[in-house]
N, C-alpha and C positions, 0 to 999 in steps of 0.2 A: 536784894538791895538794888533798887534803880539807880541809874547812871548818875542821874545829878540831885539824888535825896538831900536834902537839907541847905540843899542853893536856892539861890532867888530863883532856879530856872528848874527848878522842881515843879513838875506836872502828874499831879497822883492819876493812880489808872481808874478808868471809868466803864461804867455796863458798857459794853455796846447795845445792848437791845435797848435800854430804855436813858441813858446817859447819865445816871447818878454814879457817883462814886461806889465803888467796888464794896467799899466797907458799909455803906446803909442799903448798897441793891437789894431789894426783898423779887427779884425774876429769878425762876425756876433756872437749874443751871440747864447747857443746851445738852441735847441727849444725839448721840453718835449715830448716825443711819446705820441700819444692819444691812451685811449682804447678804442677798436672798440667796438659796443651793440653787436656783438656777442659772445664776449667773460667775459662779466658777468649776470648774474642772478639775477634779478629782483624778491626782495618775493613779493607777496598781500596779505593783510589781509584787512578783514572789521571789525573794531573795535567799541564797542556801547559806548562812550561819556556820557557824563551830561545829565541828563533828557529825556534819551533813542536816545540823537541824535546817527547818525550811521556815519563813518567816513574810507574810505576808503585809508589803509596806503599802500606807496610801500617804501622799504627796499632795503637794498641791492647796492646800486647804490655808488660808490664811487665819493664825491665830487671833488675830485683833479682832478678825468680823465672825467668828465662830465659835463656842464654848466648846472647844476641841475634848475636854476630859468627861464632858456629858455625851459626846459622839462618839470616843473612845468606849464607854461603858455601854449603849447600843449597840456596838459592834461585837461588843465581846460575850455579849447576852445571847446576840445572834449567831456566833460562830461557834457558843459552849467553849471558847476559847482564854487563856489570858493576853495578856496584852498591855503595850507601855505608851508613853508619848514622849517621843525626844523633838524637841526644840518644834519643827514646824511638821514632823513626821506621825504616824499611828503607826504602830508594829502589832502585828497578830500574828501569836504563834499557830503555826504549820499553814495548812495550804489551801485558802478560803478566799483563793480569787472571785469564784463564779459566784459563790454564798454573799462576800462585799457587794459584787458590782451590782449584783441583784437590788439590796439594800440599799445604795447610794444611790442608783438609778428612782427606787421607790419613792429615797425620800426630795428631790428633783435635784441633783447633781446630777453633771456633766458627767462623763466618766473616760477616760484616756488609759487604754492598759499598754 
């Protein structure tokens, strides 16, 4: 609900690309710039878990500009490993620093261990 719908001072919202009203725009909606992996930085840590498991975290990685669950599953392909995605994290279990950095480096991330 807009602020002053149904007043005399009601002003419906309008394209900005082309300046028809929102409800008859026929313009493509806008599409989101992706980040390229060259242009962020990937940390690795290896982290020791519960009962000495070891767990291999990557950081860094913003969810909005990357399909982190399709990155997740490359990674996990490559390490023969499983693996989760908590909030902005990748978790790979045991201890696949050099095997990650190798692969993040491949595919042009930054890499920060």
């Amino acid at each position: 609900m807009r602020l002053f719908e149904g007043t005399p001072w009601d002003r419906p919202p309008r394209c900005e690309q082309c300046g028809e009203l929102e409800e008859i725009c026929t313009c493509p909606p806008p599409t989101k710039p992706q980040a390229t992996p060259g242009s962020q930085t990937a940390q690795l840590a290896v982290e020791k878990r519960k009962r000495g498991k070891l767990v291999t975290v990557v950081r860094g990685l913003a969810a909005d500009d990357n399909d982190l669950s399709a990155l997740l599953a490359q990674m996990k392909a490559t390490c023969g490993a499983g693996g989760t995605l908590k909030g902005d994290s990748l978790e790979i279990q045991g201890d696949h620093l050099a095997r990650l950095h190798d692969f993040l480096a491949e595919i042009g991330y930054r890499i920060r261990s």
